[in-house]
C-alpha atoms as one frame of an Amber mdcrd trajectory, in Angstrom:
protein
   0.000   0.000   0.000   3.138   1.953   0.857   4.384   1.590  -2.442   1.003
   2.404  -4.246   1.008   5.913  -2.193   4.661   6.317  -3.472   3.386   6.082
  -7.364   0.620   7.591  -6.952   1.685  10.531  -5.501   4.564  11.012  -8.056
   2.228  10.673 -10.593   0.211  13.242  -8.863   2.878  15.991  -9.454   4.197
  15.184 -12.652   7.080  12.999 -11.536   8.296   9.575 -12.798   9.848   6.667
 -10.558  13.282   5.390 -11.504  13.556   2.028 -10.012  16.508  -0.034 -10.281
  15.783  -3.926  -9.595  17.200  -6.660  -7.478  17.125  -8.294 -10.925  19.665
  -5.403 -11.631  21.394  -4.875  -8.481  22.012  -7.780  -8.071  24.984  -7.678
 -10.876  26.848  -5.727  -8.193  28.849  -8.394  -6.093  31.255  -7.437  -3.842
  33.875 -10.431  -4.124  36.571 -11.832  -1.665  39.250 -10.757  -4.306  37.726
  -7.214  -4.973  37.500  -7.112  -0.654  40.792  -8.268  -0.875  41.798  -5.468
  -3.538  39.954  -2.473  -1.414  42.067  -3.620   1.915  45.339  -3.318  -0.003
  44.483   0.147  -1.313  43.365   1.110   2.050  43.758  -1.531   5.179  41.372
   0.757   7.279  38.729   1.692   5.171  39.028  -2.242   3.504  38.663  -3.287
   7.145  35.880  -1.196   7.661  34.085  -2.449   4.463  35.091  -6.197   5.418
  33.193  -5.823   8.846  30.454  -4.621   7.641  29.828  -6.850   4.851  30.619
 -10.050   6.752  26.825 -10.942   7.503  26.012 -10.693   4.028  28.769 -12.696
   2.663  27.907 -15.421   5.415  24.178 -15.027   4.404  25.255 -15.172   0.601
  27.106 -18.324   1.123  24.663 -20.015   3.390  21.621 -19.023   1.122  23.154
 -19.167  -2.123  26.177 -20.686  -2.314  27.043 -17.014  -3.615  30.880 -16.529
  -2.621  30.853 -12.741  -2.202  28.456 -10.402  -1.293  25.525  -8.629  -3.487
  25.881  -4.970  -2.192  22.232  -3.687  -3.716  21.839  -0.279  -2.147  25.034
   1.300  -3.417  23.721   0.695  -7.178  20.781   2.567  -6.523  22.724   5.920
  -5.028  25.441   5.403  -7.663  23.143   5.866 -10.710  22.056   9.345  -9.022
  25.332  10.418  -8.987  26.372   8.887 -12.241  23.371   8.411 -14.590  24.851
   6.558 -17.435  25.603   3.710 -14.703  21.901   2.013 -15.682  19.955   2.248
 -18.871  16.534   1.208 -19.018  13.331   2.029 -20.530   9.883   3.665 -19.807
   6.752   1.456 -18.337   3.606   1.606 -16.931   4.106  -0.042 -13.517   1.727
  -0.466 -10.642   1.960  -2.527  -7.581   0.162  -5.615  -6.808  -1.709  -5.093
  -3.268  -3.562  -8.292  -3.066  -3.459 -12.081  -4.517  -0.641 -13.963  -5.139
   1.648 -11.028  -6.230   1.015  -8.794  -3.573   3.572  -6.366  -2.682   5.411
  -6.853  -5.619   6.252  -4.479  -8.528   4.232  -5.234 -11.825   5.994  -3.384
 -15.107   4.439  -3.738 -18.135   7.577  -3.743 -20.718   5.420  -4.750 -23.781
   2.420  -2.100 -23.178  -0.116  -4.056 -23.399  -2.410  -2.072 -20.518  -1.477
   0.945 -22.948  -1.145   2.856 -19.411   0.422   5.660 -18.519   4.496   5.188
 -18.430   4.876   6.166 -14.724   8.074   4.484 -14.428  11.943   4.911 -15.614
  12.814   0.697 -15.163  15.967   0.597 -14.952  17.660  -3.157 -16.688  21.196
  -2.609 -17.321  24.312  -1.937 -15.645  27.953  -2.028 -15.988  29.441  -3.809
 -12.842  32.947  -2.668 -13.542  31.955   0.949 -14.400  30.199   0.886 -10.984
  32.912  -0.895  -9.279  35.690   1.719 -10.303  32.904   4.267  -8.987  32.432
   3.056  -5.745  36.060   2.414  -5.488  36.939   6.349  -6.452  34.176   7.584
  -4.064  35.384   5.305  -0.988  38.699   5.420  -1.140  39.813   8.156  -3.186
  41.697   5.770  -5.691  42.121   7.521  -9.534  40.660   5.300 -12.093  44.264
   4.954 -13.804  45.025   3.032 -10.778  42.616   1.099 -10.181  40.705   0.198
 -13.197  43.678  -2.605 -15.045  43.052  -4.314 -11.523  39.652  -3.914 -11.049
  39.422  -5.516 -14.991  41.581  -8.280 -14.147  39.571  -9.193 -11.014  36.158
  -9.227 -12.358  37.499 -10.894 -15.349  38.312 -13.757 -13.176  42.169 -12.858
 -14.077  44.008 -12.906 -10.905  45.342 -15.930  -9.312
């Protein structure tokens, strides 16, 4: 109902939603060897990051067998900041608030309700272009000297 209120009142004053996904978000995993990366940049803040990401890489592991840790929020922030981080497209999109789907977020990509495009959905992302981001804003670190890393590690490059 929350949610509802939320369109609904955008739509009120002329405004559109831009909602990024978990579908989308979750693209953005914060693995042991990036972790590992971040804490020889900075040992402190790398420290910092590592204790307060270790529930979610436990719950990642224990869940989903997921080694590393989806880090959703900071995609979402990011993409204000930076908006060629996402792309996406225009929808109608209301939210279910009863039956099976209740609660949940219902786009309709093909517009077939023909309704009004209250929505910016956003369905791409780069993870390394948002990696080198969050890397620059937390610690400071250039992208000329981070970014040949950061490529090798999400590549799956470094031994």
């Amino acid at each position: 109902d929350a949610a509802t209120l939320v369109y609904e009142t955008a739509d009120l004053y002329g405004k559109r939603i831009e909602m990024v996904g978990l579908d989308v978000t979750r693209q953005i995993v914060l693995t042991p060897d990036l972790l590992s990366y971040l804490k020889r940049l900075d040992p402190e803040m790398g420290g910092f990051v590592e204790a307060i990401t270790k529930f979610y890489f436990d719950f990642h592991w224990k869940w989903e067998h997921l080694i590393g840790c989806v880090i959703n929020d900071p995609l979402a922030v990011a993409y204000f900041i930076d908006r060629t981080l996402c792309s996406g497209m225009e929808a109608c999109t209301r939210i279910a608030t009863e039956g099976l789907c209740i609660g949940q977020s219902v786009v309709d990509r093909f517009d077939f309700w023909k309704g009004h495009k209250n929505s910016y959905i956003l369905t791409r992302t780069s993870p390394l272009s948002f990696m080198q981001m969050f890397f620059d804003r937390v610690l400071g670190v250039p992208e000329k000297t981070s970014l040949p890393m950061l490529e090798q590690i999400m590549k799956g490059d470094v031994l």
